[in-house]
GULO-954947 format. One record per atom (N, C-alpha, C, O): x, y, z. Coordinates in steps of 0.05 Angstrom, whole numbers, plus 5000, padded with zeros to 4 digits. Atoms other than C-alpha are relative to their C-alpha. Layout:
BEGIN
XYZ ...
This chain:
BEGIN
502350184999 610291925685 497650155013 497650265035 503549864987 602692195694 498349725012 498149515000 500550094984 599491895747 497350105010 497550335018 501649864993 591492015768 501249995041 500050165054 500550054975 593791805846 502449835005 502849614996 497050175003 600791605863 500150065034 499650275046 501550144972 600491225939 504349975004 505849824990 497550114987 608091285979 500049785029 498649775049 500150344984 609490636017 498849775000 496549715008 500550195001 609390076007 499849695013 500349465005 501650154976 606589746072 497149844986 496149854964 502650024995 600489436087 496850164994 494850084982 502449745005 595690056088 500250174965 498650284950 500349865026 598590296026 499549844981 497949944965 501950205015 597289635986 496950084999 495450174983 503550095009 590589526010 498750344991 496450344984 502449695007 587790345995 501449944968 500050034950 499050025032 591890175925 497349834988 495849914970 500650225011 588289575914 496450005007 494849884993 503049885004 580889855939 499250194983 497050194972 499649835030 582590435889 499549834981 497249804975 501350195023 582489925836 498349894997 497449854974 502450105010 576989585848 497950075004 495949935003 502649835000 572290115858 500850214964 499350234945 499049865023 575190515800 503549874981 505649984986 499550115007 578890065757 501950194980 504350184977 497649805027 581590605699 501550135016 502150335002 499149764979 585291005760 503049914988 503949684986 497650145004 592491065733 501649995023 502150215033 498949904968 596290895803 502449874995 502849694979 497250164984 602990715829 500050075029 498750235042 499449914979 605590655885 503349955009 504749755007 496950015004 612590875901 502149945024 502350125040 499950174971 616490415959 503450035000 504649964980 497749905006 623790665978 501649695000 503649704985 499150194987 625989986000 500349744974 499649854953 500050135028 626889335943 497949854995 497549744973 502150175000 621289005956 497650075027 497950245045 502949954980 613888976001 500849905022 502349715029 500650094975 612189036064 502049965019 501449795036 497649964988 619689176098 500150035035 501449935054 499349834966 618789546164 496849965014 496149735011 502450094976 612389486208 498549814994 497149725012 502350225015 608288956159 501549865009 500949765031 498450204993 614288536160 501649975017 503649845013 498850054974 616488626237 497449895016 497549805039 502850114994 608488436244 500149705017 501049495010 500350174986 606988036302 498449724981 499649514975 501150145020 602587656259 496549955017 495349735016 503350014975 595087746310 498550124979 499150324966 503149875012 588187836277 499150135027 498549985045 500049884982 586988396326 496449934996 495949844974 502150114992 578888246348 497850255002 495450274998 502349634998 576889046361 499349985033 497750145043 500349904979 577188906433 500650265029 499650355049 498249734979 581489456469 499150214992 499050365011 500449735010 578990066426 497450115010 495349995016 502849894990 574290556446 498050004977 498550104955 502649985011 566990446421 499450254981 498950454994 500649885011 565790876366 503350124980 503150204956 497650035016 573190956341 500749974980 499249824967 498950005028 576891016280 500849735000 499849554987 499550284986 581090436318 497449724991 497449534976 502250304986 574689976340 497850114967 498849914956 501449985022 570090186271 502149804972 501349604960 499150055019 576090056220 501449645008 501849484990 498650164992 579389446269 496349754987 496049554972 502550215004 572089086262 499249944968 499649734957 499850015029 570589176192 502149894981 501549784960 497450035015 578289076171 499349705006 498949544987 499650334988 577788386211 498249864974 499049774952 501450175031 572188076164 500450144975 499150004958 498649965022 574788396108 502249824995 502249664977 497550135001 581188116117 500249665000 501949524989 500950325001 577887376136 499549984969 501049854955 500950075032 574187406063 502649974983 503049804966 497849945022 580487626032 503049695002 504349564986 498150355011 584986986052 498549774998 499349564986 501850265013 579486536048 499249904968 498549684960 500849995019 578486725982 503049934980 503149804960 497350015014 586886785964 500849785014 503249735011 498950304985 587486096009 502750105007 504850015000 497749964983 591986476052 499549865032 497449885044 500850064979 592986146115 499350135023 500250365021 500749914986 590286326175 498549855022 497349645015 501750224985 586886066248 499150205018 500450385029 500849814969 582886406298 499549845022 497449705025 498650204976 585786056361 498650185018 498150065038 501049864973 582486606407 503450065025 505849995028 497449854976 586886946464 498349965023 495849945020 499949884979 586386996534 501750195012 504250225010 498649804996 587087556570 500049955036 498249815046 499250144969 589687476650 500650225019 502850335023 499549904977 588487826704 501549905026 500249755040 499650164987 593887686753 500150085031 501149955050 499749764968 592988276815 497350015003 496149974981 503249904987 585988416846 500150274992 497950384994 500549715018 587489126813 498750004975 497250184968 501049975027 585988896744 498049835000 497149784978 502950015012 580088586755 497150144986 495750054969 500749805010 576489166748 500150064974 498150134961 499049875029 579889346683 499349794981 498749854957 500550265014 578788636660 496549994989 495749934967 502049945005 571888776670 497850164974 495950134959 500649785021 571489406637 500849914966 499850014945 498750055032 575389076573 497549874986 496449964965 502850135004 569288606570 498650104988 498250044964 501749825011 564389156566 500650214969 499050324954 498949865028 568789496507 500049854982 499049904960 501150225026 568988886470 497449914997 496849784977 503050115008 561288746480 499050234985 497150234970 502149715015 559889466456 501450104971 500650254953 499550125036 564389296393 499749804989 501349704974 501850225010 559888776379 500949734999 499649574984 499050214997 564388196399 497449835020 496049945036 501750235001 560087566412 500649825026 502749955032 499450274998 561286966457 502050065021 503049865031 497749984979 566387296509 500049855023 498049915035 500450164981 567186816563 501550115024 503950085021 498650034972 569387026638 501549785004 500449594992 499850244995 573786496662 501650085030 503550235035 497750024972 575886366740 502249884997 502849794974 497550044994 582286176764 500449704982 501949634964 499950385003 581285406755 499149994963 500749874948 500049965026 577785556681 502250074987 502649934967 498949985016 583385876659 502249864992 503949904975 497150215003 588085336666 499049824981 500849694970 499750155015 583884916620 500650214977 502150084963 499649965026 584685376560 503650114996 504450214975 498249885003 591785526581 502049845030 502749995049 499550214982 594784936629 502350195018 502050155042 498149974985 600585296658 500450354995 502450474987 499949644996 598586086665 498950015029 497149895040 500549784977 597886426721 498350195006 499150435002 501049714999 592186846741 497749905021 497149695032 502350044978 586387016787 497850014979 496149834982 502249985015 581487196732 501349984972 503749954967 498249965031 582087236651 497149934987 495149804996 502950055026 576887266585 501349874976 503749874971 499450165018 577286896532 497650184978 495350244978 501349815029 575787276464 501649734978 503949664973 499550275024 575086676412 500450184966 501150024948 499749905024 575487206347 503350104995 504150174973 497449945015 583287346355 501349714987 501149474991 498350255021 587486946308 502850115001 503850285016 496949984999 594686886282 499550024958 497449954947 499950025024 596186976203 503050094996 504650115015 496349905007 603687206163 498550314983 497250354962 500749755028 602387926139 500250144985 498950314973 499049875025 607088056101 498849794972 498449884949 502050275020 603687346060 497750204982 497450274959 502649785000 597687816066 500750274979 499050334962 499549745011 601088466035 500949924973 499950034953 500049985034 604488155972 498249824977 498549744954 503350065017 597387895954 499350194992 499150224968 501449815003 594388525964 502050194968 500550294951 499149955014 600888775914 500149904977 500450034956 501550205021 598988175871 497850154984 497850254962 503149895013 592288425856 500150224988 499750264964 499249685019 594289205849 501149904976 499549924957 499550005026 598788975793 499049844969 499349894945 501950095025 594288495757 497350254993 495950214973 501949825008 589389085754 501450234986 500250454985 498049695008 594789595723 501050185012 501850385001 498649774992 597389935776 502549905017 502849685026 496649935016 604990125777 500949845026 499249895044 497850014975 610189785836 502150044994 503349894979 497949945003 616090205842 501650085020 501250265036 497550144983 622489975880 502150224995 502850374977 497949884991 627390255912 501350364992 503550474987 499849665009 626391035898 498750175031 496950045042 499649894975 626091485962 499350324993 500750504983 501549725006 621192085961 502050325013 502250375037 498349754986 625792775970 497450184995 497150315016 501349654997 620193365953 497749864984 497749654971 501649995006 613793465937 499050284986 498150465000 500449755002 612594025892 496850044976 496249914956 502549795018 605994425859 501050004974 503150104967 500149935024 604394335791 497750024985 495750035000 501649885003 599694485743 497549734997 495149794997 501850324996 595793775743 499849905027 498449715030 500950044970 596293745823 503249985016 504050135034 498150034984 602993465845 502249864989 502049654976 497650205018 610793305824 500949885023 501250005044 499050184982 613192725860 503750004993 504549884973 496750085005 621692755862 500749835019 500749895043 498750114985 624692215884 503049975001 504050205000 497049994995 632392025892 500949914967 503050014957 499850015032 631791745811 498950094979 499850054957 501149985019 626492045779 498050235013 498450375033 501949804988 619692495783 497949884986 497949724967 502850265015 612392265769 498050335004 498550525019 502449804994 606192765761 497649905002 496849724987 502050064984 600592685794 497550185004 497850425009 501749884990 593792845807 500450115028 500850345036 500150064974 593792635877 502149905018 503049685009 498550124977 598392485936 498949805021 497749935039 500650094973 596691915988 502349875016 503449655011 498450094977 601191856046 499149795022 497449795040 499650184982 602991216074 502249835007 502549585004 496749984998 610091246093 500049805030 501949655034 500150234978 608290836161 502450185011 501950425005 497949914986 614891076199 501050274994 501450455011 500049705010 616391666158 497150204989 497150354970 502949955012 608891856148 499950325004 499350494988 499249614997 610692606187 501550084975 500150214960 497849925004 616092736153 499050054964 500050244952 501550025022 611992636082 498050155004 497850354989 501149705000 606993046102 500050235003 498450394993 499249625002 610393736122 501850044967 503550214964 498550015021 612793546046 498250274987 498750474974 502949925022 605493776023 498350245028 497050445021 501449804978 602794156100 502050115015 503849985025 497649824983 607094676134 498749925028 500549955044 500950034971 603494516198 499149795004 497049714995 499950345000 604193846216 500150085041 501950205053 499049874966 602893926302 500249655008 499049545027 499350234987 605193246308 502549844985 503249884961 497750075012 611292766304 500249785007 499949725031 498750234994 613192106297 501649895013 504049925008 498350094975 615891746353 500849704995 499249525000 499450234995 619991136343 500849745017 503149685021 500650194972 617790536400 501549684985 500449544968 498450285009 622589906385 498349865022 497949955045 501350214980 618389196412 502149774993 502149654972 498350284990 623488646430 499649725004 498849695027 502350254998 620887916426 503349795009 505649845001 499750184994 623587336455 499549794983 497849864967 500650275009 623386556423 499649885022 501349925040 499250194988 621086026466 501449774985 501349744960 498550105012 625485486458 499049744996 498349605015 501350245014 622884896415 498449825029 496149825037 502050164976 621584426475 499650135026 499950045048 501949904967 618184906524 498050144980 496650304993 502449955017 613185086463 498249935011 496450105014 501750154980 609084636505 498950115015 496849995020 500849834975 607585226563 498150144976 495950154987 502649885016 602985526512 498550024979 499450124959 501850125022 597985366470 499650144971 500450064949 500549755011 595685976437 500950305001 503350344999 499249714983 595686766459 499849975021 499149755029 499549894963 596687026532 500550244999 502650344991 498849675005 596087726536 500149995044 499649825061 500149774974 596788186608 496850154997 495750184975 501949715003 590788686621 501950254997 503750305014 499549775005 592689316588 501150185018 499950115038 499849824986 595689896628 498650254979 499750344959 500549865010 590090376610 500250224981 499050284961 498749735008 594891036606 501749894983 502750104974 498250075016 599390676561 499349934978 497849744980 500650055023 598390636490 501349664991 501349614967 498950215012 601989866487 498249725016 496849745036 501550264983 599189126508 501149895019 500049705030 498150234982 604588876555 500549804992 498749664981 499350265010 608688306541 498149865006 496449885024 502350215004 605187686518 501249804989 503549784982 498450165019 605687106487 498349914980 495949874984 501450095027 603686886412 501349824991 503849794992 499050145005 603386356382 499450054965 497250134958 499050005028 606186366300 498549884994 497249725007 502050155019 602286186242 502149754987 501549544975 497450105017 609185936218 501749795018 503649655012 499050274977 610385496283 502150255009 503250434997 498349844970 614085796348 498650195007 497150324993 501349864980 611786166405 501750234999 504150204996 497949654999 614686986406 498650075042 496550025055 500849914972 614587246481 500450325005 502750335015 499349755000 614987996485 496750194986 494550134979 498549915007 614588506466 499750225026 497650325035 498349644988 618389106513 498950284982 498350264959 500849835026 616489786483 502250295008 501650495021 497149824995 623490226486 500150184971 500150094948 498649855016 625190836452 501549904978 503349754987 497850065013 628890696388 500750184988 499150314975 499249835015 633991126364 500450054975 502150214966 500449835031 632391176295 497749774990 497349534997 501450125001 626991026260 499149724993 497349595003 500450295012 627390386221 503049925025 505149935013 498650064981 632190196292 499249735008 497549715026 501150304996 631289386293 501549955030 500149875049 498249974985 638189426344 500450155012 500550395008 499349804982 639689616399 502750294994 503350515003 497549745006 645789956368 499350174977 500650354968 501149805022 641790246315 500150385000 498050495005 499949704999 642991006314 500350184981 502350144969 500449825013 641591586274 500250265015 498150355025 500249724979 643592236311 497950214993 496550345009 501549815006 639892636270 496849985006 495050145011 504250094988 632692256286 499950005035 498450105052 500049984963 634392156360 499550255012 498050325030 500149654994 635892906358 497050154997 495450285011 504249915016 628793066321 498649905022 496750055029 502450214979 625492526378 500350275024 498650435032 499849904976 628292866430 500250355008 501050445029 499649725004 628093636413 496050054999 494950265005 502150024998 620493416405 498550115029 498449975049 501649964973 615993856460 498449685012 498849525030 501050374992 611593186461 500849865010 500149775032 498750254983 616192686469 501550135027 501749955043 498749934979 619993126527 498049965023 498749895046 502549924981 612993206562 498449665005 496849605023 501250345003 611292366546 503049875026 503049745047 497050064981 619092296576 499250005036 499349835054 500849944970 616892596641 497349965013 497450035036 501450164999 610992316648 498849745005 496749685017 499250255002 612791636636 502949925006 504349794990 497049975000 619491656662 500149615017 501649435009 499650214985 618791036707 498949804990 499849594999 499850165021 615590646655 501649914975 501749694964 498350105019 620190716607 503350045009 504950144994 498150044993 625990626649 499649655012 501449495017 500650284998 622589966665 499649864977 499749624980 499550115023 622289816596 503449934990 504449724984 497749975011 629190056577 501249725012 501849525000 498550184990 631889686635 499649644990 501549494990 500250265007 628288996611 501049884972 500649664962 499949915030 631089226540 503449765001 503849554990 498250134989 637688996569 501349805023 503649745027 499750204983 636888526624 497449714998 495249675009 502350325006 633387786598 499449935030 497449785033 501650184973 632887626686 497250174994 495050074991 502749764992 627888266687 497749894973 495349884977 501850025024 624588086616 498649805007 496249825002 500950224988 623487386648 498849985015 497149805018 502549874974 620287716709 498550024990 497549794990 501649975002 615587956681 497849854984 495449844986 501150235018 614287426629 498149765016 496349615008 500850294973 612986936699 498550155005 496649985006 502949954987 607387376723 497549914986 495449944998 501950195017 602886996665 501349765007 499749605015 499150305003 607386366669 502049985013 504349955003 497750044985 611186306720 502549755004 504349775020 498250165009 614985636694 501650034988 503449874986 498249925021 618386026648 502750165012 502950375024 497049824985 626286156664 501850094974 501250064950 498449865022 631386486626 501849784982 502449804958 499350255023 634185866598 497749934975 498249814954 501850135025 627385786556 500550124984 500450034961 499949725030 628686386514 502050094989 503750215001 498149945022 632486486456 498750264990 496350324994 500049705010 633287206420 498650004976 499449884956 502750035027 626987326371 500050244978 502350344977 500449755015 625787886326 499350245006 499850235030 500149724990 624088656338 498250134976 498150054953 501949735017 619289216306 500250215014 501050245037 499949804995 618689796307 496850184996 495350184977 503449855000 611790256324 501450294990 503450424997 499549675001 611090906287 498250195019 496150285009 502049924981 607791216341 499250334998 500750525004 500149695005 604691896327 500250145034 499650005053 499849864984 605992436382 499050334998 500350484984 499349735009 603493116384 501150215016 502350115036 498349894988 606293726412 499450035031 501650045043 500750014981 602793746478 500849755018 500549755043 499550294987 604993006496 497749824997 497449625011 501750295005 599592606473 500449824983 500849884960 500350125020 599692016445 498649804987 497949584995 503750085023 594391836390 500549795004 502649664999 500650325001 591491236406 497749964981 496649744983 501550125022 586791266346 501650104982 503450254985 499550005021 587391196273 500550405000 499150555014 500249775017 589591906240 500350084972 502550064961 499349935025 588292176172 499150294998 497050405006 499449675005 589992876152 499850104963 501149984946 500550005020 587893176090 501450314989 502450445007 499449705015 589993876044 501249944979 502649744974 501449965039 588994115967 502149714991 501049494988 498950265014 594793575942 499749715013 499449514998 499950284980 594792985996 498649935013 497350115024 501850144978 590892526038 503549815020 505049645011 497950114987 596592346094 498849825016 496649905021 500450234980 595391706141 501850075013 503950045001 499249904988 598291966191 500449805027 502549865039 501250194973 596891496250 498849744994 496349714994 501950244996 595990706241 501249855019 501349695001 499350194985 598590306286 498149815009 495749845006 501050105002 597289716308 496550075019 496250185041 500050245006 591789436302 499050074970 497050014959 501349955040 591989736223 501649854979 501549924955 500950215016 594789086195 496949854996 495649804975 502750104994 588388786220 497450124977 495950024960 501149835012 585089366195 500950134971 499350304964 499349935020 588489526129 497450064978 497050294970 501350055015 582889316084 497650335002 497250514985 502349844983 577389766127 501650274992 500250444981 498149775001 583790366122 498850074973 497150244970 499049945030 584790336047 496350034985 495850154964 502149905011 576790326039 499250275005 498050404988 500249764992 576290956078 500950154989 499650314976 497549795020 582691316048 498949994965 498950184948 500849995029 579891065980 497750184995 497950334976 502549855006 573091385983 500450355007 499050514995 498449734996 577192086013 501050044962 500850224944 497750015036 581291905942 497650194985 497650434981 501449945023 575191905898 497150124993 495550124974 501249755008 571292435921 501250244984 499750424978 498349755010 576392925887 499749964976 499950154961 500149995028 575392585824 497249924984 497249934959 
């Protein structure tokens, strides 16, 4: 099969750059080739389900540029496909006289990504938008919402295939080789030729690009998030969101709580090592990816680093009193009887060899491929904003 632009994964990000390919350039012959039987499997469909707002990212950002843009993108696009959706707004809760400060500063990052309407709220305020939280200070950002996004993704798959381009199931990319029209795609059934390569493997996104770049100085790190249920009748303790203030140095939000587009409250998430990458369970294991994680200079140098964070994770990984601790420093009504065992995701977290780890968007480019390299969240949010970017990369080449 000839192919001008053939898109691996079939997430979120790789829909919507499919589906902005088409409707900027409509004759483009595309597929996109998804190992799994169906859309949207592993990070779309472990998706918290938050219209992220563009408040946490730094000003000027791939993050805070594509998270802002994606957002009203993504409003037009279910308003228009009468997908549901609500923007309930979040608070965020300062509960130490340390994070006021930081609370502060979040403020000023969301005013200088053009968020609107942020409201301070004291102690006593924040109990009306959130009757039974806990805090000394907290903001109220009215643009986050809740939506389903995997709902979201097999729209966006919808549309690709009413416009002519290909969805193909359950085939699992082995090599990438040079040919004389740009690129042969082999998978585990077949081979496709191709102009173009775009990588958006989400969890395996490394591992797809040293297919096509010998020098890949970074590696995919698989971060398992753990969620909680509250239990039907203690839904009641919260209305909406409830986040934590951020730990700056940490690329994650701290447990929280959200509330479903689909009804029930999720309480979590933990952010623990998982040993392999699509790892939902704790008993999930793959020696050979654990081995890869951990042979990683990066992650050894993130390990030691963060050793006492993520032994405070691990440990809450396996102990619901400790997960509950921490859950009571927003809501301290909440005991381990409320919570029932919820669902899990998994973050593809890029890492590079020095120990950093990318907290913006990354896309990596050479002669056959455009790799996405780096979305995390908040690039459901952002998908739309991604796939217009990656698309206009596309179709300068042609």
């Amino acid at each position: 099969m000839k192919n001008d632009i053939i898109i691996i994964g079939g997430g979120i990000v790789g829909l919507a750059t499919a589906l902005q390919l088409k409707n900027k350039n409509p004759g483009l012959k595309l597929s996109i080739i998804e190992k799994e039987d169906s859309l949207a499997c592993h990070q779309t469909g472990h998706n918290s389900g938050v219209i992220h707002s563009g408040l946490y990212y730094k000003p000027g950002s791939l993050k805070a540029q594509n998270c802002i843009q994606g957002y009203h993108m993504l409003l037009d696009f279910c308003n228009k496909h009468e997908i549901p959706y609500e923007l309930c707004g979040k608070i965020v809760v300062a509960t130490e006289e340390r994070e006021i400060p930081l609370l502060k500063k979040l403020k000023e990052r969301g005013s200088a990504n053009g968020l609107t309407n942020l409201k301070d709220l004291n102690a006593e305020e924040l109990k009306a938008y959130e009757p039974h939280v806990n805090g000394l200070k907290g903001l109220f950002v009215p643009q986050t919402g809740i939506v389903d996004y995997k709902q979201v993704a097999r729209k966006y798959g919808e549309k690709v295939q009413e416009k002519d381009g290909a969805l193909i199931f359950g085939e699992r990319v082995q090599s990438i080789k040079p040919s004389k029209g740009g690129a042969e795609i082999v998978t585990n059934k077949s081979s496709y030729e191709t102009k173009l390569v775009v990588n958006c493997a989400g969890l395996y996104s490394d591992k797809i690009a040293r297919l096509t770049a010998e020098k890949l100085n970074l590696k995919i790190i698989p971060f398992r998030g753990e969620y909680y249920q509250l239990k039907k009748e203690k839904e009641y303790l919260v209305k909406n969101l409830i986040y934590p203030v951020p730990d700056p140095a940490f690329p994650f939000l701290g447990v929280h709580f959200t509330r479903m587009i689909s009804g029930g409250v999720e309480a979590g998430p933990n952010a623990v090592l998982a040993f392999q990458r699509e790892g939902y369970k704790k008993t999930d294991l793959k020696i050979s990816e654990l081995a890869e994680t951990l042979a990683w200079p990066g992650f050894q140098k993130v390990a030691f680093k963060y050793w006492q964070t993520g032994f405070g994770e691990m440990y809450r990984s396996f102990s619901k009193a400790a997960f509950t601790k921490a859950l009571q420093k927003l809501l301290p009504e909440i005991t381990k009887d409320d919570l029932e065992p919820g669902g899990a995701g998994v973050r593809a977290q890029a890492c590079d060899r020095d120990g950093g780890l990318l907290d913006d968007f990354l896309i990596l480019e050479d002669e056959k491929a455009i790799n996405v390299c780096n979305a995390p969240s908040p690039g459901a949010t952002s998908s739309l904003a991604i796939g217009d970017k990656v698309s206009d990369l596309v179709l300068k080449r042609f």
